[in-house]
N, C-alpha and C positions, 0 to 999 in steps of 0.2 A: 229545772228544765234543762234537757239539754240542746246544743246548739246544732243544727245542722251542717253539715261540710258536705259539699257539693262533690268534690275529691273522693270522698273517700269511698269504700263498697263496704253496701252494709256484709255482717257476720253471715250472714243468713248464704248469701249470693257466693261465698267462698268454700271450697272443697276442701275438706279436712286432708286430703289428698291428691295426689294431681301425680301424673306421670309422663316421665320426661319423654319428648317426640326424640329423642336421639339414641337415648341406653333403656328408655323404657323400667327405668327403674322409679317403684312412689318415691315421693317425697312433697313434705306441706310446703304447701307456698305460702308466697313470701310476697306481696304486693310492694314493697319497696326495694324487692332484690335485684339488682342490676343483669340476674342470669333469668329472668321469667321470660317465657314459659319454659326453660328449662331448669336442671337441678342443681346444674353446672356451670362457671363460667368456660370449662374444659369444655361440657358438652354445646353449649352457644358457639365457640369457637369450630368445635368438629362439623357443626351443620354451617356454618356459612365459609368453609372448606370446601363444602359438598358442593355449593351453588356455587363459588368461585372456579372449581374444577371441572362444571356443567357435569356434575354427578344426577343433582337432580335440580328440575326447572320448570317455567310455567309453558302448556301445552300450547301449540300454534299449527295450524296448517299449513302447511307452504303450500305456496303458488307457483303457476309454471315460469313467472318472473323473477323470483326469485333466483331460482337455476341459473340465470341469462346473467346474474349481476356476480354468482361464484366462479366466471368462468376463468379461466388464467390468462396473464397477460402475455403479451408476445413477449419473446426472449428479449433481451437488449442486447445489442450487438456493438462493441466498441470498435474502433482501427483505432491503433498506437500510432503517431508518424511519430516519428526521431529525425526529424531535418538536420 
């Protein structure tokens, strides 16, 4: 008999191929690969450059509050004395 493991994904449910969301190139996965869904720890890295660079990101509508809250602040004005 064999055992069941709750973990693991059966054969069947795995693509003998899979291609990377970043260079687009195949390559087999790897369920215990620290680079999935990519091919790469290079390519993992280039895509969360992307979202740390606001390259790309999740969609939102702004509201006309928004606007009110980017406004800029007044200048600051110092006087120096030298008593």
């Amino acid at each position: 008999m064999s055992e069941s493991n709750d973990s693991a994904i059966p054969a069947s449910a795995l693509r003998k191929t899979a291609r990377c969301p970043t260079c687009d190139t195949p390559f087999k996965p790897v369920v215990s690969s620290p680079a999935m869904p990519f091919c790469s720890i290079r390519c993992k890295m280039a895509d969360l450059n992307r979202w740390f660079d606001e390259g790309i990101g999740l969609p939102y509508l702004r509201n006309d509050e928004d606007e009110d809250d980017e406004q800029e602040p007044p200048p600051v004005i110092r006087e120096w004395n030298f008593d």
